[in-house]
N, CA and C atoms as an extended XYZ file, in Angstrom:
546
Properties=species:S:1:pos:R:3:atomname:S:1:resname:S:1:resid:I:1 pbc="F F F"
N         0.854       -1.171        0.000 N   UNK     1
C         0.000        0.000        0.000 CA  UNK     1
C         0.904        1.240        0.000 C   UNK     1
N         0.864        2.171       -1.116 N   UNK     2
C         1.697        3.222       -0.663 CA  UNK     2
C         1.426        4.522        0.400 C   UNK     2
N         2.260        4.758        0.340 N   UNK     3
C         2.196        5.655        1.470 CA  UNK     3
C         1.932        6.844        0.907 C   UNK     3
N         1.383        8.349        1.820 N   UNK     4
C         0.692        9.585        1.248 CA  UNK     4
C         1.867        9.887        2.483 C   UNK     4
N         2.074       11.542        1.761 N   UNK     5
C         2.603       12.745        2.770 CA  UNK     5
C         1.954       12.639        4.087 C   UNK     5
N         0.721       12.334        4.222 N   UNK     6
C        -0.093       12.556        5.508 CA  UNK     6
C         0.289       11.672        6.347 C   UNK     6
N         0.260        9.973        5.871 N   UNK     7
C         0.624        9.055        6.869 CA  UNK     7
C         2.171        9.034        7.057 C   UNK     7
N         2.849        9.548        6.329 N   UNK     8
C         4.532        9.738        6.867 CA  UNK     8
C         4.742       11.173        7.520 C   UNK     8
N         4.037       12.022        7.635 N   UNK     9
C         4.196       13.108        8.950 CA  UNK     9
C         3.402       12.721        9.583 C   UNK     9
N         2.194       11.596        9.876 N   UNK    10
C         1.683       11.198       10.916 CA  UNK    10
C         2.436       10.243       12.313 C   UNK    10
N         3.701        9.521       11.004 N   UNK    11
C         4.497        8.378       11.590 CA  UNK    11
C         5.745        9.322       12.468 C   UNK    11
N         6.167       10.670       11.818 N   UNK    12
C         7.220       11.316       12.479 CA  UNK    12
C         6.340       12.357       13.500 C   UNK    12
N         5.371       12.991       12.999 N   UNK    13
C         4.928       13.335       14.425 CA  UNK    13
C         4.612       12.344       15.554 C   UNK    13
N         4.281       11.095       15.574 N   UNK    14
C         4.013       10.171       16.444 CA  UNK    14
C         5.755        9.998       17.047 C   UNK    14
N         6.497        9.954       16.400 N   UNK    15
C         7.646        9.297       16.828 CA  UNK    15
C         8.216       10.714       17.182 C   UNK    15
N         8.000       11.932       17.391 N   UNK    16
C         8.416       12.886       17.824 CA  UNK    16
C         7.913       13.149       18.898 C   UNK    16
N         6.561       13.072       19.226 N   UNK    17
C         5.737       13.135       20.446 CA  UNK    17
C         6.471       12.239       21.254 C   UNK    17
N         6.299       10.501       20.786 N   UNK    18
C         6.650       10.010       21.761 CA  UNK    18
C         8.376       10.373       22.320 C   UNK    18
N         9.045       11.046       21.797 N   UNK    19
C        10.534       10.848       22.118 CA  UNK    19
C        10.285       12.344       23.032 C   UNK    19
N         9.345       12.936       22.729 N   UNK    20
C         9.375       14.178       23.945 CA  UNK    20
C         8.820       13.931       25.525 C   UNK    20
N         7.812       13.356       24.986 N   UNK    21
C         7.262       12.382       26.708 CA  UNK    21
C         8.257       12.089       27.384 C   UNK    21
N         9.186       11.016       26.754 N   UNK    22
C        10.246       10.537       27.234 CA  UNK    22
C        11.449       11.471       27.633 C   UNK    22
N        11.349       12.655       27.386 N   UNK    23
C        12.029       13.279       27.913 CA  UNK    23
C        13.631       13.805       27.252 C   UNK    23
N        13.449       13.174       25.839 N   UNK    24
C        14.848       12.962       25.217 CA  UNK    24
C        14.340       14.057       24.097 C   UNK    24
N        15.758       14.883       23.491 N   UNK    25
C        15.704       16.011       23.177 CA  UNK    25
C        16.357       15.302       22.033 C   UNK    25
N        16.532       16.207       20.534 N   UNK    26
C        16.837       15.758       19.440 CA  UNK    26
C        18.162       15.527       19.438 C   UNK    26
N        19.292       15.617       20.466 N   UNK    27
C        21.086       14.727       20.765 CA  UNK    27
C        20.484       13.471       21.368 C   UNK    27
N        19.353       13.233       21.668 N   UNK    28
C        18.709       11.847       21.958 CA  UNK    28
C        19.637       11.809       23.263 C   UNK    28
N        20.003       12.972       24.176 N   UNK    29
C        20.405       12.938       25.611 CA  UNK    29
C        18.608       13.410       26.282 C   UNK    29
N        18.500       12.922       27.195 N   UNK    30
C        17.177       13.207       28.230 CA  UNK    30
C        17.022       14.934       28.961 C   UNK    30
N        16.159       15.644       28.593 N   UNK    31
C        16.012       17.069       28.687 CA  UNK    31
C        15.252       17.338       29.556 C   UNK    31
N        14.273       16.311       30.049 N   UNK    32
C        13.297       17.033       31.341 CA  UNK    32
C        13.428       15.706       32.517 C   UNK    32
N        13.244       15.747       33.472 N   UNK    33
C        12.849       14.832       34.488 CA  UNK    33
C        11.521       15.791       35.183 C   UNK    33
N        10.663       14.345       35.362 N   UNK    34
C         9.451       14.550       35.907 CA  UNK    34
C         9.275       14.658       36.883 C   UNK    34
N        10.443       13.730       38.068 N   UNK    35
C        10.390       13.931       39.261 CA  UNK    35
C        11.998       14.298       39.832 C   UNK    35
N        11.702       14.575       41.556 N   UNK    36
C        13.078       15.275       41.903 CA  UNK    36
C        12.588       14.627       43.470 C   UNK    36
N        13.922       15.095       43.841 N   UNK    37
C        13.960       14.318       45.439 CA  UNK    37
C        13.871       15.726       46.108 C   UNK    37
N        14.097       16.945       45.452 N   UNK    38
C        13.851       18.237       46.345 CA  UNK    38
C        15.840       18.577       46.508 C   UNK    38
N        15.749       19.417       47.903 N   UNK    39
C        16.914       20.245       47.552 CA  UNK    39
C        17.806       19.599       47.942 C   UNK    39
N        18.804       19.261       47.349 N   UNK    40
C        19.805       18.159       47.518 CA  UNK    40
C        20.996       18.781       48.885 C   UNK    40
N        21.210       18.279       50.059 N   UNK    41
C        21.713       18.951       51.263 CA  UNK    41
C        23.454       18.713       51.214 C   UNK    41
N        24.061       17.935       50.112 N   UNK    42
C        25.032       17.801       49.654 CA  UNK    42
C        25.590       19.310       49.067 C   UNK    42
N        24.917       19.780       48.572 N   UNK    43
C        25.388       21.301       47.893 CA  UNK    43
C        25.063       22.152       48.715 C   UNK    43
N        23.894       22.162       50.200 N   UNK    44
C        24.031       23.679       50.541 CA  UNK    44
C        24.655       24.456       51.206 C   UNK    44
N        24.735       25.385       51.037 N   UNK    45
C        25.891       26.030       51.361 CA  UNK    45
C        26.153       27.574       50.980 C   UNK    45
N        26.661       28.435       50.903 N   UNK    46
C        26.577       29.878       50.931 CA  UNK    46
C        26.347       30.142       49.123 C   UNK    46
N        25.152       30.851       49.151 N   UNK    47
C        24.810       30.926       47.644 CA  UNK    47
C        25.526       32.271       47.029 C   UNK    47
N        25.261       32.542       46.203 N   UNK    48
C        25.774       33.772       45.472 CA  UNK    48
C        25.418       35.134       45.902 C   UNK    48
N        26.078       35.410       46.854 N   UNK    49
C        26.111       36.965       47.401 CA  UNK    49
C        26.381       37.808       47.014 C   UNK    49
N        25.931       39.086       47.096 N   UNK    50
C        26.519       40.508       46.779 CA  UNK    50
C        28.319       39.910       47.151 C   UNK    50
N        28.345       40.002       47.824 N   UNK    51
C        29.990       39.558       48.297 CA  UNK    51
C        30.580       38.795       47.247 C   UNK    51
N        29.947       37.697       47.355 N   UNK    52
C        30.888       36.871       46.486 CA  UNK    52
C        31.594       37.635       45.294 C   UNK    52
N        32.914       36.492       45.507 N   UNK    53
C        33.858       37.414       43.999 CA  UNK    53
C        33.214       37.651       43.049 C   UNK    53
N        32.842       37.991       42.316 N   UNK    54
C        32.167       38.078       40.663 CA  UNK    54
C        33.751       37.820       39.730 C   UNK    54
N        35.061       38.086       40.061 N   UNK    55
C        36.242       38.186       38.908 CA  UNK    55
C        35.833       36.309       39.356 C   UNK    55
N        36.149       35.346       39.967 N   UNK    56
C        35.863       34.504       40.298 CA  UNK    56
C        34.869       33.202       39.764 C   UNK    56
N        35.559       32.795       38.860 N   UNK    57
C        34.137       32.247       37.722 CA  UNK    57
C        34.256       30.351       37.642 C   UNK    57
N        33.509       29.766       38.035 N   UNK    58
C        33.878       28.097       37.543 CA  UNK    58
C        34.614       28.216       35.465 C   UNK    58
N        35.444       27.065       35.712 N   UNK    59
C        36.186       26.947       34.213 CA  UNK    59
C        34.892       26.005       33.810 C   UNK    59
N        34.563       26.186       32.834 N   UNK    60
C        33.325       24.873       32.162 CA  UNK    60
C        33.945       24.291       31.144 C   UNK    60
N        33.736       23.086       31.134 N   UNK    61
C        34.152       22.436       29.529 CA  UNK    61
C        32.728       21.519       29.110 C   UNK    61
N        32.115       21.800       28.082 N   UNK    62
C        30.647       21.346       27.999 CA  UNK    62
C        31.455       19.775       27.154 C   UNK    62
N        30.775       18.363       27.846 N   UNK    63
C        31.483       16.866       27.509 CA  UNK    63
C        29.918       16.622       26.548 C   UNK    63
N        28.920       17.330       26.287 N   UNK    64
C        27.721       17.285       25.375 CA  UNK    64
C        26.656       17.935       25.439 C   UNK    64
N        26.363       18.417       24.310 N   UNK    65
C        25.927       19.645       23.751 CA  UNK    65
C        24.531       18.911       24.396 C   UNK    65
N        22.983       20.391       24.549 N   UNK    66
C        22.286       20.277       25.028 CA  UNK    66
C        21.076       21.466       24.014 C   UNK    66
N        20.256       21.136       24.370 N   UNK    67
C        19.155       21.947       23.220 CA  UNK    67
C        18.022       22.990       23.654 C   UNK    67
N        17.434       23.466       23.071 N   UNK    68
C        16.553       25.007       23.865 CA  UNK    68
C        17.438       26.068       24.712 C   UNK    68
N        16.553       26.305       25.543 N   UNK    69
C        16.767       27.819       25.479 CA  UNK    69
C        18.081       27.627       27.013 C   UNK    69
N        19.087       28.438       26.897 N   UNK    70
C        19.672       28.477       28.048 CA  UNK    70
C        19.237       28.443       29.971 C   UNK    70
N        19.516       28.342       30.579 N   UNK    71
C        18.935       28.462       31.983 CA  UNK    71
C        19.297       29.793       32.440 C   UNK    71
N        18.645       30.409       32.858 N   UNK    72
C        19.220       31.727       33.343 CA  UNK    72
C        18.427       31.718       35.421 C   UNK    72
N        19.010       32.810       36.144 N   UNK    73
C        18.674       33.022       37.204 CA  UNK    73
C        17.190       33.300       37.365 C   UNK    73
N        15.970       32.334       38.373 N   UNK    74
C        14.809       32.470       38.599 CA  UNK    74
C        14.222       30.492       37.817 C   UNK    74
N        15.025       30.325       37.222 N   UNK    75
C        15.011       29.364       36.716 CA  UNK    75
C        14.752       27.546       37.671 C   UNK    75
N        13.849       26.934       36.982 N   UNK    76
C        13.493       26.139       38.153 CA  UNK    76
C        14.593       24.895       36.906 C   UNK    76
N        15.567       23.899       37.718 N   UNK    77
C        16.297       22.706       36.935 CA  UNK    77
C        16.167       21.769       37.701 C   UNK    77
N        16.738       20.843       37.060 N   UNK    78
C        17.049       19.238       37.528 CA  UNK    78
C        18.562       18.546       37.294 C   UNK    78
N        19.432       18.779       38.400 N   UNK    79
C        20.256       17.982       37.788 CA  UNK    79
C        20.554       16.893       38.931 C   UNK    79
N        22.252       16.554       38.414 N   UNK    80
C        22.574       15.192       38.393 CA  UNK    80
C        23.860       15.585       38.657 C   UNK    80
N        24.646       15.099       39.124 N   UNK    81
C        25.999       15.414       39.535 CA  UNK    81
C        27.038       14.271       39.964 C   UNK    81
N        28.018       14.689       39.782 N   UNK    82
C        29.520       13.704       40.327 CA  UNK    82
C        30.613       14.479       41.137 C   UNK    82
N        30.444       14.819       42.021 N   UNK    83
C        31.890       15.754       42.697 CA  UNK    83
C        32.542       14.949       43.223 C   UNK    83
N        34.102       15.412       42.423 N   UNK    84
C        35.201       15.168       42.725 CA  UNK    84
C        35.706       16.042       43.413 C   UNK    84
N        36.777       16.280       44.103 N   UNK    85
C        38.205       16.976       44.542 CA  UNK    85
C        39.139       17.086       43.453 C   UNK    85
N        39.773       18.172       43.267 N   UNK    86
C        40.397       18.485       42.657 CA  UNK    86
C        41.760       17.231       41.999 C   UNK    86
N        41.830       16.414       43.243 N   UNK    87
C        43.096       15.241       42.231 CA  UNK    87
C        42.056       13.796       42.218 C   UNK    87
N        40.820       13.925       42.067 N   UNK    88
C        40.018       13.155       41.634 CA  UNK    88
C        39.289       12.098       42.256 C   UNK    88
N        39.617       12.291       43.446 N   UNK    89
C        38.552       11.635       44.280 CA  UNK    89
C        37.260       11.488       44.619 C   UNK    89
N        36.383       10.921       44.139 N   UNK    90
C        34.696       11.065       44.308 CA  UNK    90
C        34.621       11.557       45.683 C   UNK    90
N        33.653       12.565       46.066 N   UNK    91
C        33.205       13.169       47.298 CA  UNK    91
C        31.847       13.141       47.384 C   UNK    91
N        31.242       13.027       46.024 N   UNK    92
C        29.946       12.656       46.010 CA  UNK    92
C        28.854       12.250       44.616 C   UNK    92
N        28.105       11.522       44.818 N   UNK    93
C        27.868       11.103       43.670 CA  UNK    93
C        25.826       10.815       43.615 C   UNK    93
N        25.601       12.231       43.119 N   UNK    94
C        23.829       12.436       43.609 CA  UNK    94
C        23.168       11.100       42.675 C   UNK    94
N        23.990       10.438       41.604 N   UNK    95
C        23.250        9.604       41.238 CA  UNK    95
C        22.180        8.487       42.005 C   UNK    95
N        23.025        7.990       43.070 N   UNK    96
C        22.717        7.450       44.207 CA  UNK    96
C        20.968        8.043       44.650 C   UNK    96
N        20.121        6.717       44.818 N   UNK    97
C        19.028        7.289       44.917 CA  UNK    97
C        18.067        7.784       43.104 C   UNK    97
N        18.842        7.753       42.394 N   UNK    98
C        18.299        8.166       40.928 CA  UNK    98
C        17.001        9.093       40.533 C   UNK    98
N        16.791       10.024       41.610 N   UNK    99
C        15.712       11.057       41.269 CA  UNK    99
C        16.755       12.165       41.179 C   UNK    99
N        16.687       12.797       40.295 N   UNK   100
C        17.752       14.460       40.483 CA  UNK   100
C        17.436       15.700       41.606 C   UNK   100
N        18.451       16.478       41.656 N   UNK   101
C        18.138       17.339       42.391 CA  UNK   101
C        17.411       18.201       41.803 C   UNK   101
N        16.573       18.983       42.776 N   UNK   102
C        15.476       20.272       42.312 CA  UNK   102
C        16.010       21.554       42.699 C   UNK   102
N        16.572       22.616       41.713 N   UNK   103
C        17.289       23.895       42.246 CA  UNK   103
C        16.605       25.357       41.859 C   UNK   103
N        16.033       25.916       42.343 N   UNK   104
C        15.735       26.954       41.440 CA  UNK   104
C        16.959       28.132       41.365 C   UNK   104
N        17.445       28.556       40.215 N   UNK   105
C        18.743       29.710       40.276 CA  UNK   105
C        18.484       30.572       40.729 C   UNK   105
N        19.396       30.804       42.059 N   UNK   106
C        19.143       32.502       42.801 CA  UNK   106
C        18.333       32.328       43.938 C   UNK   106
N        17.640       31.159       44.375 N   UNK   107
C        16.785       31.346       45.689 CA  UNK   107
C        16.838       29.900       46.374 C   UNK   107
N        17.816       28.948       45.410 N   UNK   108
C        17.900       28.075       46.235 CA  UNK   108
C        19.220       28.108       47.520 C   UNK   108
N        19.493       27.736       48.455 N   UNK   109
C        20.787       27.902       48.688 CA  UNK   109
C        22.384       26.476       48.543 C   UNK   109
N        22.122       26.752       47.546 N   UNK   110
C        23.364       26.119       47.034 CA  UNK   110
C        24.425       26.764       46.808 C   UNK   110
N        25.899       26.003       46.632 N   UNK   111
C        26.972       26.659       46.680 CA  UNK   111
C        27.148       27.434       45.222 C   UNK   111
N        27.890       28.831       45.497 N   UNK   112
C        27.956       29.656       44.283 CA  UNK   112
C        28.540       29.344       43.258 C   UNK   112
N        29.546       28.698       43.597 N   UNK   113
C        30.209       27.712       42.382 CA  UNK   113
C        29.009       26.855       40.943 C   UNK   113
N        28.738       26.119       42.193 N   UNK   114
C        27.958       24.908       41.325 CA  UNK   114
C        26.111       25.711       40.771 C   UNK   114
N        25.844       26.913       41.108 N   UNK   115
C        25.179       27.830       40.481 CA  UNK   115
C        25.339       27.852       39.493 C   UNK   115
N        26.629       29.031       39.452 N   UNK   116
C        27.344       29.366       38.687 CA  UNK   116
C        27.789       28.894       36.929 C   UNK   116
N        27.867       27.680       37.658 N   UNK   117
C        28.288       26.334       36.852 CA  UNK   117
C        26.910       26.118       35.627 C   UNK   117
N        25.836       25.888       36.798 N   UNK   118
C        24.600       26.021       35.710 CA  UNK   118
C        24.513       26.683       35.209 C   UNK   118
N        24.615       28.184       35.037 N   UNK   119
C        24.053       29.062       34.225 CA  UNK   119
C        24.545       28.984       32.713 C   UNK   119
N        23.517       29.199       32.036 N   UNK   120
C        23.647       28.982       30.341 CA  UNK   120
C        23.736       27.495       29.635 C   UNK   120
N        23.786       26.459       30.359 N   UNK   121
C        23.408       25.454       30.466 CA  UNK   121
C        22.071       25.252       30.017 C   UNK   121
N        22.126       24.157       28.688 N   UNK   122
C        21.147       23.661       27.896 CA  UNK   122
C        20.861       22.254       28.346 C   UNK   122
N        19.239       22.228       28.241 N   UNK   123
C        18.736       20.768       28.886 CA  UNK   123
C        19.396       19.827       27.911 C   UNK   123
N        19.921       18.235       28.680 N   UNK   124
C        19.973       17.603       28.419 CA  UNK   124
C        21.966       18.064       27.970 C   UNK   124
N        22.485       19.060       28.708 N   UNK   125
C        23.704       19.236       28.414 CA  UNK   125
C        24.265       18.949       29.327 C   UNK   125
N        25.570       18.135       29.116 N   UNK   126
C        26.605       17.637       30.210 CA  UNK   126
C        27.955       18.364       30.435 C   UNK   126
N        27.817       19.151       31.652 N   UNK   127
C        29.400       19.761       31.535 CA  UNK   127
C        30.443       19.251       32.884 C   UNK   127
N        31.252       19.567       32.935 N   UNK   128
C        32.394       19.434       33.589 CA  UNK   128
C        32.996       20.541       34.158 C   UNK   128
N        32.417       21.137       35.366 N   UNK   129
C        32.734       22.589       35.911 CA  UNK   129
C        34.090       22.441       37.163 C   UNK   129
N        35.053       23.127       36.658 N   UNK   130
C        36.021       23.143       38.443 CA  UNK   130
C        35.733       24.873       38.551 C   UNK   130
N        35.409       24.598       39.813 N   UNK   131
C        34.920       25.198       40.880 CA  UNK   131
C        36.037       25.806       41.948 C   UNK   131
N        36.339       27.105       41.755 N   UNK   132
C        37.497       27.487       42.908 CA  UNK   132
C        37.315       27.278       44.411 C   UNK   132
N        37.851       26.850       45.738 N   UNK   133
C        37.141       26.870       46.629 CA  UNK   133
C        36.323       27.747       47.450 C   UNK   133
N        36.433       28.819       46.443 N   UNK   134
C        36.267       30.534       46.982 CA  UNK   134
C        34.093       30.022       46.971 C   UNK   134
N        34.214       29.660       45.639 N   UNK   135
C        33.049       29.682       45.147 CA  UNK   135
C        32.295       28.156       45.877 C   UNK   135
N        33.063       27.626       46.261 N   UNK   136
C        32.865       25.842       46.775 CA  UNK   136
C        32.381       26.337       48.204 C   UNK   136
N        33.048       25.692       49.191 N   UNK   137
C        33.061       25.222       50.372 CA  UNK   137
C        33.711       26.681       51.523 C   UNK   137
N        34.407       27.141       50.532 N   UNK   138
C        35.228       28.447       51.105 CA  UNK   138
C        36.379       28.187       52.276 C   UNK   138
N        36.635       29.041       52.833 N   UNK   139
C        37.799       28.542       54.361 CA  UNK   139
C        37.838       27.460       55.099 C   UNK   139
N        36.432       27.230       55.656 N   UNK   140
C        36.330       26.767       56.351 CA  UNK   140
C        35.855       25.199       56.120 C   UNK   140
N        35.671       24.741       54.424 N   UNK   141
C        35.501       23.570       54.047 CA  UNK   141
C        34.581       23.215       54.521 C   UNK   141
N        33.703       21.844       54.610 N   UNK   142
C        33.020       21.143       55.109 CA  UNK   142
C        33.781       19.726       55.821 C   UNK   142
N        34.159       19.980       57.029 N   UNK   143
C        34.950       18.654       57.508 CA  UNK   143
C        34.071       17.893       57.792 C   UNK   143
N        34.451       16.339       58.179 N   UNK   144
C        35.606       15.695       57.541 CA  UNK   144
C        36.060       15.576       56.302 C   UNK   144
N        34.801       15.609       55.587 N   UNK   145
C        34.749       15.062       54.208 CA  UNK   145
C        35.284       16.216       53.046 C   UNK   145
N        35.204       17.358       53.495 N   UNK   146
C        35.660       18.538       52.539 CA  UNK   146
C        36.675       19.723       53.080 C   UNK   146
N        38.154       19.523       53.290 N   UNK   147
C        38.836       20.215       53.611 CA  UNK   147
C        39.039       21.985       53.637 C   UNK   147
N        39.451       22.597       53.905 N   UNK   148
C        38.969       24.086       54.051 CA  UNK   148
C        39.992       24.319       52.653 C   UNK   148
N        39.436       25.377       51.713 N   UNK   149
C        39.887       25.979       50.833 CA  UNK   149
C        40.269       24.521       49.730 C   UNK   149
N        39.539       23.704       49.359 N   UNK   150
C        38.779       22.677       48.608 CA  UNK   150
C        38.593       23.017       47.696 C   UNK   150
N        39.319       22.806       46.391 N   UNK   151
C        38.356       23.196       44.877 CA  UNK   151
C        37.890       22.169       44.236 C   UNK   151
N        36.467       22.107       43.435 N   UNK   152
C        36.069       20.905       43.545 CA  UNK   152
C        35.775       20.985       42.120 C   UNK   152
N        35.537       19.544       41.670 N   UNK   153
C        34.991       19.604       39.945 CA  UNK   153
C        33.773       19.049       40.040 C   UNK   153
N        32.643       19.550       38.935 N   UNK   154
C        31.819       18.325       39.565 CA  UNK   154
C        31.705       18.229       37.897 C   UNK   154
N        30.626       16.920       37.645 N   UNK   155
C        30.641       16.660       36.208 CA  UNK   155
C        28.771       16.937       36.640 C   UNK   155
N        28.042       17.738       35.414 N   UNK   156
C        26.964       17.846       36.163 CA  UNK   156
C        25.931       17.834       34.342 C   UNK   156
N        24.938       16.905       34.711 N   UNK   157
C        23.685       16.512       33.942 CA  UNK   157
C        22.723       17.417       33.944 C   UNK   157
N        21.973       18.329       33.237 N   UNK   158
C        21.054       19.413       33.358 CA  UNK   158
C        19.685       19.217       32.915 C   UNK   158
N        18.549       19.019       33.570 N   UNK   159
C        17.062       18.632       32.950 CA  UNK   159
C        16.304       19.562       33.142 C   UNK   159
N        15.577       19.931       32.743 N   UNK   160
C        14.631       20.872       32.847 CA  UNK   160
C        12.886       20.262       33.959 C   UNK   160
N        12.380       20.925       34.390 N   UNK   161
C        11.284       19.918       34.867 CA  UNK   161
C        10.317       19.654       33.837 C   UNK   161
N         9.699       18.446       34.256 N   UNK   162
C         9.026       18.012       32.795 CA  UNK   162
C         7.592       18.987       32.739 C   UNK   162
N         7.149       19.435       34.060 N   UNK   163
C         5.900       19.941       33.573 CA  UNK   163
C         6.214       21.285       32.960 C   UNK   163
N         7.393       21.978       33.150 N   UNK   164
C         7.380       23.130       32.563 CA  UNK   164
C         7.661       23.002       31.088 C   UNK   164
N         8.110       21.898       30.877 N   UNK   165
C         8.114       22.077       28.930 CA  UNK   165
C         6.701       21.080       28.478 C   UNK   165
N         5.672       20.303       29.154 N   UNK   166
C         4.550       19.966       28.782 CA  UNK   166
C         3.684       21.096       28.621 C   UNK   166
N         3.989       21.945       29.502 N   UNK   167
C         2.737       23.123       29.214 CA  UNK   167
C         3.417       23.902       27.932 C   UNK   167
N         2.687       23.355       26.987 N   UNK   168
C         3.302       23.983       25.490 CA  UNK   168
C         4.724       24.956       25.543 C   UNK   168
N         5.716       24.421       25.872 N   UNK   169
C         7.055       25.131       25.740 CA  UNK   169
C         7.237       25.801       26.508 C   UNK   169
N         6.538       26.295       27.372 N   UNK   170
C         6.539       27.726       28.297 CA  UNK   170
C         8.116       27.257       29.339 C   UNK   170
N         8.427       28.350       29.381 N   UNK   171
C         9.581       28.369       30.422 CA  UNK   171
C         8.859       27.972       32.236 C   UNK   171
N         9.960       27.914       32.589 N   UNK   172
C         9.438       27.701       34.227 CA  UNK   172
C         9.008       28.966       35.086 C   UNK   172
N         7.908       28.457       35.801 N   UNK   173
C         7.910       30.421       36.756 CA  UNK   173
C         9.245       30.666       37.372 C   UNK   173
N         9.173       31.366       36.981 N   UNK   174
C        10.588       32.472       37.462 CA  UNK   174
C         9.760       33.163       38.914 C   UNK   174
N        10.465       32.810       40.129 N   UNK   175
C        10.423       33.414       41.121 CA  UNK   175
C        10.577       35.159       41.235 C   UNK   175
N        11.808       35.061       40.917 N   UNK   176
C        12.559       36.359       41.119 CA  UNK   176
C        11.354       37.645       40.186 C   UNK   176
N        10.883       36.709       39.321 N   UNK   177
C         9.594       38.161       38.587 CA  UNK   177
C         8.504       37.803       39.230 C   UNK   177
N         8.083       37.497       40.399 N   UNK   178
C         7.064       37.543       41.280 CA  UNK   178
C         5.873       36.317       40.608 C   UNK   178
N         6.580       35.274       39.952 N   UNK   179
C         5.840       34.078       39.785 CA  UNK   179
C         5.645       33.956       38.224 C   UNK   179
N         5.622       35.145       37.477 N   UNK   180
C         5.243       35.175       35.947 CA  UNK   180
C         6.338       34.148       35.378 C   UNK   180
N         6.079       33.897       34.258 N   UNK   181
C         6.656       32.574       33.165 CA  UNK   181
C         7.314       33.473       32.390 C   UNK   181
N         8.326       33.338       32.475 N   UNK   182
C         9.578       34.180       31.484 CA  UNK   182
C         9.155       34.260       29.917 C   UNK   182
């Protein structure tokens, strides 16, 4: 039976729908998670202050490209993480448990570094941020496990939440504009 234009954009819109449900973005890396375990207590820690350095920036090296619109501050994400120490020792590894963390940029309190790190970060993009300890843990480290003045790398997975890209594309409420959708 041959086929018409209609039933072959019926077969790729079907197979486009379904690959968005699923959460996988056209690098066929995963762009939204549906669920989250909430604020991950591994990262909190002094967020991005007036104080903080601003010359002071995480180095990023993006290990795979990611799609839509960048993350900016007010921004609700999902990630996934691996922190190392600087000569490569795992210190922590959020995979554990397999729901991601839930952060919103700018009001969660997480460390300024690993903020930082997110910003401009595309769903479903994997980067590799070192983190000065200025921006990490700072002086006073987190002992035992995180020595004072600690610079840390983390390798970090970026998702978007799934209901904010089901509601037809719309961005996430942005806090910081008093709840409106960017």
């Amino acid at each position: 039976m041959p086929r018409t234009h209609a039933s072959v954009a019926a077969v790729v819109l079907l197979a486009a729908s379904s690959t968005l449900s699923c959460g996988a973005g056209p690098t066929g890396r995963q762009t939204t998670a549906s669920n989250t375990r909430g604020v991950d207590p591994w990262l909190t820690g002094e967020g991005c202050s007036p104080e903080a350095p601003t010359e002071l920036a995480p180095r990023v090296e993006v290990l795979a490209e990611g799609t839509g619109q960048p993350v900016s501050t007010g921004m609700s994400v999902r990630v996934h993480y691996v922190a190392r120490s600087a000569d490569g020792a795992i210190l922590h590894d959020s995979h554990e448990g397999n729901l991601p963390s839930d952060i919103i940029l700018g009001s969660t309190k997480t460390i300024c570094g690993f903020e930082r790190a997110l910003l401009g970060m595309r769903p479903g993009e994997q980067r590799r941020a070192y983190v000065p300890w200025a921006l990490a843990f700072g002086e006073a480290g987190r002992p035992p496990e995180i020595k004072p003045r600690t610079d840390l790398v983390f390798v970090i997975d970026l998702y978007l939440p799934a209901e904010a890209v089901i509601e037809q594309g719309s961005h996430p409420v942005n806090p910081a504009g008093g709840g409106r959708r960017r």
